[in-house]
N, CA, C and O atoms as CSV, one atom per row, in Angstrom:
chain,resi,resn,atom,element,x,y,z
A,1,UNK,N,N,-39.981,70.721,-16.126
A,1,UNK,CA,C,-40.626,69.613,-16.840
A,1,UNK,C,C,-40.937,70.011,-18.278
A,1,UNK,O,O,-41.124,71.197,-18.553
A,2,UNK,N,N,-41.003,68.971,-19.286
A,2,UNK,CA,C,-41.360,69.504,-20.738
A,2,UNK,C,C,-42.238,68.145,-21.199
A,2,UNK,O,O,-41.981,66.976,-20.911
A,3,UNK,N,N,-43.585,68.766,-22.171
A,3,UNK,CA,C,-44.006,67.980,-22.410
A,3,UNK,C,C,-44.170,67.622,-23.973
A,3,UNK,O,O,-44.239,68.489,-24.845
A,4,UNK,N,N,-44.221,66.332,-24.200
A,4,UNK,CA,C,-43.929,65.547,-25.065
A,4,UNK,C,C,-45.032,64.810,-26.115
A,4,UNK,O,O,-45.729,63.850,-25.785
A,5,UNK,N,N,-45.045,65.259,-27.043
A,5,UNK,CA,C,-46.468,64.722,-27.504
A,5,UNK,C,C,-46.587,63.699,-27.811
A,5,UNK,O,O,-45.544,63.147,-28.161
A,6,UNK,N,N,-47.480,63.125,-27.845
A,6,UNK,CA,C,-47.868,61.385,-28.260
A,6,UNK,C,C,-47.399,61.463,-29.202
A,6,UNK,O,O,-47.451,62.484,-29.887
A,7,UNK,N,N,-46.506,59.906,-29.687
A,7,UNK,CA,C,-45.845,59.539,-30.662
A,7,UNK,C,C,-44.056,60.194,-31.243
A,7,UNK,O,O,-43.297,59.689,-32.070
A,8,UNK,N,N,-43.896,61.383,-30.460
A,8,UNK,CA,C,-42.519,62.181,-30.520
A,8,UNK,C,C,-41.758,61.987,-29.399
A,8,UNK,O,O,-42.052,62.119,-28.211
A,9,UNK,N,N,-40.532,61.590,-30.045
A,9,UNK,CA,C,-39.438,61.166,-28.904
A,9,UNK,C,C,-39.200,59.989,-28.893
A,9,UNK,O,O,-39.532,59.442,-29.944
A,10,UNK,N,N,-38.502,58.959,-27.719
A,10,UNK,CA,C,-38.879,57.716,-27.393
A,10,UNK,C,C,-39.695,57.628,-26.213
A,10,UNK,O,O,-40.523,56.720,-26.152
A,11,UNK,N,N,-39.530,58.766,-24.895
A,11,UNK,CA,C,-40.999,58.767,-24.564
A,11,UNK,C,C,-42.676,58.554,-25.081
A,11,UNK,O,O,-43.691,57.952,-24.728
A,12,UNK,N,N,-42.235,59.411,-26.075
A,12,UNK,CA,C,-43.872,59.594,-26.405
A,12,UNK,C,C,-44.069,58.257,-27.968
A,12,UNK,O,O,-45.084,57.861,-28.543
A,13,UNK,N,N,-42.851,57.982,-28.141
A,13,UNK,CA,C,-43.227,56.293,-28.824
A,13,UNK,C,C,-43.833,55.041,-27.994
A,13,UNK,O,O,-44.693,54.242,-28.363
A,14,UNK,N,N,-43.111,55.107,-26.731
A,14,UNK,CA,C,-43.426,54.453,-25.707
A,14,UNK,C,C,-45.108,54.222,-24.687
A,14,UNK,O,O,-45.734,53.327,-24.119
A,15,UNK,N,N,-45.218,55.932,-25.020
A,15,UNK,CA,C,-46.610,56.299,-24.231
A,15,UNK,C,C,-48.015,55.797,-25.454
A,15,UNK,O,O,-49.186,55.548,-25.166
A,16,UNK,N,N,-47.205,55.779,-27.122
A,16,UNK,CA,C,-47.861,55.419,-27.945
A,16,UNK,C,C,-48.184,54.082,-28.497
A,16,UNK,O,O,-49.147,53.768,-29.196
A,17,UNK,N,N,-47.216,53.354,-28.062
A,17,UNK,CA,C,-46.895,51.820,-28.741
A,17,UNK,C,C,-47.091,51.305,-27.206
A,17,UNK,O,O,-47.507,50.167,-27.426
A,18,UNK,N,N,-47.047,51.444,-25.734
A,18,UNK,CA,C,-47.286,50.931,-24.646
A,18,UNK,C,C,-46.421,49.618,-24.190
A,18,UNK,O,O,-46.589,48.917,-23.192
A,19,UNK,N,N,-45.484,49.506,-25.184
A,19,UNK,CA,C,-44.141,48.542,-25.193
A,19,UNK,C,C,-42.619,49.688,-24.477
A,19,UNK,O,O,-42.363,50.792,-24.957
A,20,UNK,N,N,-42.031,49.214,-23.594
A,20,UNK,CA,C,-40.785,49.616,-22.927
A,20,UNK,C,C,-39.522,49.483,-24.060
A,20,UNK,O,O,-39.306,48.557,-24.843
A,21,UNK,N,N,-38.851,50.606,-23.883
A,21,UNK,CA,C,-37.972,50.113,-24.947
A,21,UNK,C,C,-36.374,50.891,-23.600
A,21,UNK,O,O,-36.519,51.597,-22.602
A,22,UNK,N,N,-35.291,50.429,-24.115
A,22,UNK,CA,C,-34.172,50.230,-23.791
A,22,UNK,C,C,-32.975,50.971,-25.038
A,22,UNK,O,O,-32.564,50.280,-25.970
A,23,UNK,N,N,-32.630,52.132,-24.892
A,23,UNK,CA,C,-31.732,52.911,-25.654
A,23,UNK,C,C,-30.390,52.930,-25.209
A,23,UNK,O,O,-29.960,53.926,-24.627
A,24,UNK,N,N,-29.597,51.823,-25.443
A,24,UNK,CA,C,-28.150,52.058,-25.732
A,24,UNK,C,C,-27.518,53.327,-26.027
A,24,UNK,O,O,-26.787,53.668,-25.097
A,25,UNK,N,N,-27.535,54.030,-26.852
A,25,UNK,CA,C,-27.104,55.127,-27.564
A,25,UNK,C,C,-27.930,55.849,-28.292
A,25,UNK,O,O,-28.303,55.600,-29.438
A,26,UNK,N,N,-28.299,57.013,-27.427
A,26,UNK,CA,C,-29.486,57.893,-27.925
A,26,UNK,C,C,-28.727,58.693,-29.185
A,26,UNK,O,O,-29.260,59.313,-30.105
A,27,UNK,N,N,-27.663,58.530,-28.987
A,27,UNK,CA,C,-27.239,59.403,-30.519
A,27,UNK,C,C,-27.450,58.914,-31.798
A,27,UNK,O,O,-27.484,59.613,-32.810
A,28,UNK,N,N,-27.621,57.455,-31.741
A,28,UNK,CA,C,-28.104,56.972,-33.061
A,28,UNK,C,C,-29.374,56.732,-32.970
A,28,UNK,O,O,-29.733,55.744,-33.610
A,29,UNK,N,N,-30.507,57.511,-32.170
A,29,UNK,CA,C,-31.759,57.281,-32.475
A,29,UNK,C,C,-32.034,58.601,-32.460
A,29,UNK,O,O,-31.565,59.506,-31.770
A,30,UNK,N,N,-33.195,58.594,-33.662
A,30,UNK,CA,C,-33.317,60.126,-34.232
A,30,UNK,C,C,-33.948,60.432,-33.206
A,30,UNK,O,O,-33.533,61.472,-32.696
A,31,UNK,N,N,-35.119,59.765,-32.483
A,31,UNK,CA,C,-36.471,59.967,-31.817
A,31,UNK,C,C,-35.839,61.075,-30.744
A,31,UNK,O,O,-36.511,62.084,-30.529
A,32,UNK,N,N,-34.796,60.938,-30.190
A,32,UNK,CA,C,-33.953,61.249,-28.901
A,32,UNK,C,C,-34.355,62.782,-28.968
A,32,UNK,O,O,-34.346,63.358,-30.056
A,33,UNK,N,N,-34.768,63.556,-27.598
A,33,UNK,CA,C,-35.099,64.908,-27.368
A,33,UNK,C,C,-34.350,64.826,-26.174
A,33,UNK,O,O,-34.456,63.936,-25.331
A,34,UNK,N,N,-33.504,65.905,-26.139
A,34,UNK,CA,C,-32.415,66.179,-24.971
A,34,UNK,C,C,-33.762,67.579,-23.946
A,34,UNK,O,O,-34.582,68.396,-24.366
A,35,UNK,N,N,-33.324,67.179,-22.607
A,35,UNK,CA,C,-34.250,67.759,-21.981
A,35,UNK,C,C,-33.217,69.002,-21.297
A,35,UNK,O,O,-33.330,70.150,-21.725
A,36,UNK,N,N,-32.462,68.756,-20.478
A,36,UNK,CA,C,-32.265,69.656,-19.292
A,36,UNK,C,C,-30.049,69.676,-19.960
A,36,UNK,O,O,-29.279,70.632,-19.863
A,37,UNK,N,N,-29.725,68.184,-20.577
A,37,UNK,CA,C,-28.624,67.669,-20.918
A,37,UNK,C,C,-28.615,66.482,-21.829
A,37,UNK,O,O,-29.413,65.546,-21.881
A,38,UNK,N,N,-27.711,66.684,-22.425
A,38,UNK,CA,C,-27.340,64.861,-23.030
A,38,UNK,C,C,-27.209,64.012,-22.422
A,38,UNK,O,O,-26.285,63.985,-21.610
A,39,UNK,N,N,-28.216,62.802,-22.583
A,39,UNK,CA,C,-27.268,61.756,-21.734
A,39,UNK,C,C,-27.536,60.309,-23.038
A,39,UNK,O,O,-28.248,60.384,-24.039
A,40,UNK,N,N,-26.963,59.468,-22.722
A,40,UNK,CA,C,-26.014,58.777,-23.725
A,40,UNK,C,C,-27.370,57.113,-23.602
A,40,UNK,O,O,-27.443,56.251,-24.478
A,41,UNK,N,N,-27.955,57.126,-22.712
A,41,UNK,CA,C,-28.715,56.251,-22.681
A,41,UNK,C,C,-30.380,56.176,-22.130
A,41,UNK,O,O,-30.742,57.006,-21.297
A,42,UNK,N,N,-31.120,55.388,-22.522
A,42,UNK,CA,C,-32.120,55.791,-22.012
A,42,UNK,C,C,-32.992,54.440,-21.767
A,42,UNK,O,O,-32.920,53.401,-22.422
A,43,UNK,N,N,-33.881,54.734,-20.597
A,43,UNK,CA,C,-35.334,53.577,-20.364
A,43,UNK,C,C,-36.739,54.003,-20.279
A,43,UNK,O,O,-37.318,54.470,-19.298
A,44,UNK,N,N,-37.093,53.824,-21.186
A,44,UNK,CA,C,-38.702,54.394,-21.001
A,44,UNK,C,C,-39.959,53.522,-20.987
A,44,UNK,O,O,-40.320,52.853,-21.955
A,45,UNK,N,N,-40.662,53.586,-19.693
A,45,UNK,CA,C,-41.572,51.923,-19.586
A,45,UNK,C,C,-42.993,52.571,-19.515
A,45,UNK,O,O,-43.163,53.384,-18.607
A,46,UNK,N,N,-43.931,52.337,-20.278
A,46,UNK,CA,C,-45.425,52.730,-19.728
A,46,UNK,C,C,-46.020,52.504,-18.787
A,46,UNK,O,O,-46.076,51.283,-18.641
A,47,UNK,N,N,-46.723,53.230,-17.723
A,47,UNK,CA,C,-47.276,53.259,-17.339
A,47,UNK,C,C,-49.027,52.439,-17.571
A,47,UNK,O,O,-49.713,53.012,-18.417
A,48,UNK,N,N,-49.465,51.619,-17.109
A,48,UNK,CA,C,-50.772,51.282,-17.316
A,48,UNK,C,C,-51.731,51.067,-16.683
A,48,UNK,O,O,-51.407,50.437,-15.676
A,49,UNK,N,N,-52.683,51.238,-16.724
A,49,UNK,CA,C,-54.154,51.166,-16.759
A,49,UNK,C,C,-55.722,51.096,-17.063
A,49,UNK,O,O,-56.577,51.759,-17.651
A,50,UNK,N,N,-55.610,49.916,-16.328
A,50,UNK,CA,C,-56.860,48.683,-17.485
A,50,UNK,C,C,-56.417,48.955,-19.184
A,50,UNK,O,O,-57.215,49.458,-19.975
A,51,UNK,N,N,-55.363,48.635,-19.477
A,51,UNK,CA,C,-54.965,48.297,-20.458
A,51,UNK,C,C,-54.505,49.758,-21.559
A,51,UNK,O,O,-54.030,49.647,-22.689
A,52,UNK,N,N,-54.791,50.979,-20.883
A,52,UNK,CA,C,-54.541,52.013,-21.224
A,52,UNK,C,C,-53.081,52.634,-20.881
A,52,UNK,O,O,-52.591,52.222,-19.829
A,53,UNK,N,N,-52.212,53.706,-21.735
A,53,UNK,CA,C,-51.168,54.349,-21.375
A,53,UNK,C,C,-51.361,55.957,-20.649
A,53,UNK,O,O,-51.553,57.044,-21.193
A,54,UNK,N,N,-51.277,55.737,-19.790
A,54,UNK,CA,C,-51.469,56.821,-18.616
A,54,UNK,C,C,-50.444,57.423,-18.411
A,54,UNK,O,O,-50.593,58.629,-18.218
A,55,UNK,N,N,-49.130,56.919,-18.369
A,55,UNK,CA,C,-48.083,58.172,-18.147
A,55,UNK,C,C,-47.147,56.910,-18.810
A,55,UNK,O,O,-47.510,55.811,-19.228
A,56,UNK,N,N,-45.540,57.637,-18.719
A,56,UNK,CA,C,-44.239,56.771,-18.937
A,56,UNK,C,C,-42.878,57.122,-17.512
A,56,UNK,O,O,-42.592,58.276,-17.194
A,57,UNK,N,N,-42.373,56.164,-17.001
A,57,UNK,CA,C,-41.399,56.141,-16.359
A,57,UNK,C,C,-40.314,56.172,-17.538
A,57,UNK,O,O,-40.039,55.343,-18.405
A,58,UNK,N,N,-39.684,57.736,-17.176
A,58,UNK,CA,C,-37.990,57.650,-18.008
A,58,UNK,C,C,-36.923,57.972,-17.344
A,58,UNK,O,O,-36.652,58.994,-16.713
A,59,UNK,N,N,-36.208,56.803,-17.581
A,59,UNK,CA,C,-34.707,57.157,-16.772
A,59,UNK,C,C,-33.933,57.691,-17.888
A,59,UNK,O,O,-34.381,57.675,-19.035
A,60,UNK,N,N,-32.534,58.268,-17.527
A,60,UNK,CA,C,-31.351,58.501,-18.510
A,60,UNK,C,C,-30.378,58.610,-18.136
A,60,UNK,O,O,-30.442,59.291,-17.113
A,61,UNK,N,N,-28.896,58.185,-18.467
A,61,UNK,CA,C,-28.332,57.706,-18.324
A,61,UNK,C,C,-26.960,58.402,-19.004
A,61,UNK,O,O,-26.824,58.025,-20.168
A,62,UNK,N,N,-25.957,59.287,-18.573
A,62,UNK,CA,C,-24.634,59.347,-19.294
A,62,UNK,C,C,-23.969,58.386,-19.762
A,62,UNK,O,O,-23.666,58.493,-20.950
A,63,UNK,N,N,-23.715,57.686,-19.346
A,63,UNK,CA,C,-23.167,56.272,-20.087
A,63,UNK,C,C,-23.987,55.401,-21.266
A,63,UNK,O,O,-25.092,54.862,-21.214
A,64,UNK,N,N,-23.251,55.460,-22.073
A,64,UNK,CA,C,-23.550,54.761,-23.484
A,64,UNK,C,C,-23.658,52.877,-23.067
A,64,UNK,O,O,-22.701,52.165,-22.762
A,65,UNK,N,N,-25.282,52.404,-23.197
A,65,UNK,CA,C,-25.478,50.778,-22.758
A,65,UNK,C,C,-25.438,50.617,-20.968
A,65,UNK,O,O,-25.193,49.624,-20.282
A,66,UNK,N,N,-25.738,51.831,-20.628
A,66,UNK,CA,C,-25.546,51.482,-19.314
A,66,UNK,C,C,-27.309,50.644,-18.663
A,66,UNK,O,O,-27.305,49.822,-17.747
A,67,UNK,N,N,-28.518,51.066,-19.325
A,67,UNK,CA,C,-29.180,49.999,-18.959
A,67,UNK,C,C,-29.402,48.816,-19.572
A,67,UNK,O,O,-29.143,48.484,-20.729
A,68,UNK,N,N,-29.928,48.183,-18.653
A,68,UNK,CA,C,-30.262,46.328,-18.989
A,68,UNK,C,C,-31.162,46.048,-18.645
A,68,UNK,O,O,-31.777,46.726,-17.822
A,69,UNK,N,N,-31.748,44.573,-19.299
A,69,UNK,CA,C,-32.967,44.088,-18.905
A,69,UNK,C,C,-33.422,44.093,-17.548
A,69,UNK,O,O,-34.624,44.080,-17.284
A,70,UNK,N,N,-32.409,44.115,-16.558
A,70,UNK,CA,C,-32.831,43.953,-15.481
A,70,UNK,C,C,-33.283,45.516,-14.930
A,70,UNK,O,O,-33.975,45.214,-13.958
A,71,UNK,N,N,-33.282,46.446,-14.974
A,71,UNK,CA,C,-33.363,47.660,-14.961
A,71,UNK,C,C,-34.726,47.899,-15.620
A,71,UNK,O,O,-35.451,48.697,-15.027
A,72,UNK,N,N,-35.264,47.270,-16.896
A,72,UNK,CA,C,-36.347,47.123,-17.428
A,72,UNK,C,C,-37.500,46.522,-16.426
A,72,UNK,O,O,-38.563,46.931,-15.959
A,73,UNK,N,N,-36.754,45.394,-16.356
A,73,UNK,CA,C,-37.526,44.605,-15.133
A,73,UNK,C,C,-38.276,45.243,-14.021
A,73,UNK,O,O,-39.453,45.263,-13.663
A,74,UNK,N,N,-36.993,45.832,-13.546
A,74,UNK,CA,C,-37.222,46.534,-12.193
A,74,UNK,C,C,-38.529,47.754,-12.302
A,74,UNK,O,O,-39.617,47.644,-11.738
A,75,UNK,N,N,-38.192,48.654,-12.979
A,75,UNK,CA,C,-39.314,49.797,-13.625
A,75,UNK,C,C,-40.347,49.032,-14.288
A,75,UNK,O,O,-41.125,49.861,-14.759
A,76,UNK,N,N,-40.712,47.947,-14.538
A,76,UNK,CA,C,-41.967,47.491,-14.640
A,76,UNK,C,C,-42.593,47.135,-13.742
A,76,UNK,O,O,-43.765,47.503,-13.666
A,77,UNK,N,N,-42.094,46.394,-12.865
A,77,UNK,CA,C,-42.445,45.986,-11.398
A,77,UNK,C,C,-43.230,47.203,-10.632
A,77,UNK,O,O,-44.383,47.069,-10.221
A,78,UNK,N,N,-42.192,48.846,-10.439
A,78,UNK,CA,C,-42.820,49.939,-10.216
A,78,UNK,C,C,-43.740,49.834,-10.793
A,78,UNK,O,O,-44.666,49.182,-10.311
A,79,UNK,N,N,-43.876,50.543,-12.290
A,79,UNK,CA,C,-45.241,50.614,-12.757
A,79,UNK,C,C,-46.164,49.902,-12.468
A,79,UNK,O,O,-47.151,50.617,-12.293
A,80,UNK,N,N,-46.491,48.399,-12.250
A,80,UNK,CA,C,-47.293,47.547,-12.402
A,80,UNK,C,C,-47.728,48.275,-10.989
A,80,UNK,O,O,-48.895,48.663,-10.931
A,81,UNK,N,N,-46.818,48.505,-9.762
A,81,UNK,CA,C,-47.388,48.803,-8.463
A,81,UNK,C,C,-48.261,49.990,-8.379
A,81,UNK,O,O,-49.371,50.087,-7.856
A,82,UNK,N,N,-47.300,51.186,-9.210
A,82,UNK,CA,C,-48.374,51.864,-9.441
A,82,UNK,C,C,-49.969,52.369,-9.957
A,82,UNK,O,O,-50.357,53.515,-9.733
């Protein structure tokens, strides 16, 4: 595991701004921190509570555009359960 400081990355934009964002192509976003490998896409959704950012759900993805709104969807639904 590696950790990520508030506001660095698109994780930690995500954990900062508490808005989900959807990365097509992490190579044209500077924010992008490669963890373990490259992968070509990314989803990162906050976590919340009582209106606070408590953690982030991140997926990633080798394929360049491989997630979609509905994938967004879905990982909010988690979070919200959680």
């Amino acid at each position: 595991p590696i950790e990520i400081p508030l506001g660095e990355g698109i994780v930690g934009s995500v954990a900062q701004t508490g808005r989900p964002e959807i990365i097509a192509d992490t190579t044209q976003d500077p924010r992008y921190i490669v963890d373990d490998e490259i992968r070509h896409a990314e989803l990162a959704v906050p976590l919340l509570f009582q209106g606070k950012v408590i953690g982030v759900i991140d997926s990633e993805h080798p394929e360049k555009g491989f997630f979609k709104e509905h994938h967004r969807e879905a990982l909010q639904t988690i979070a919200a359960i959680c």
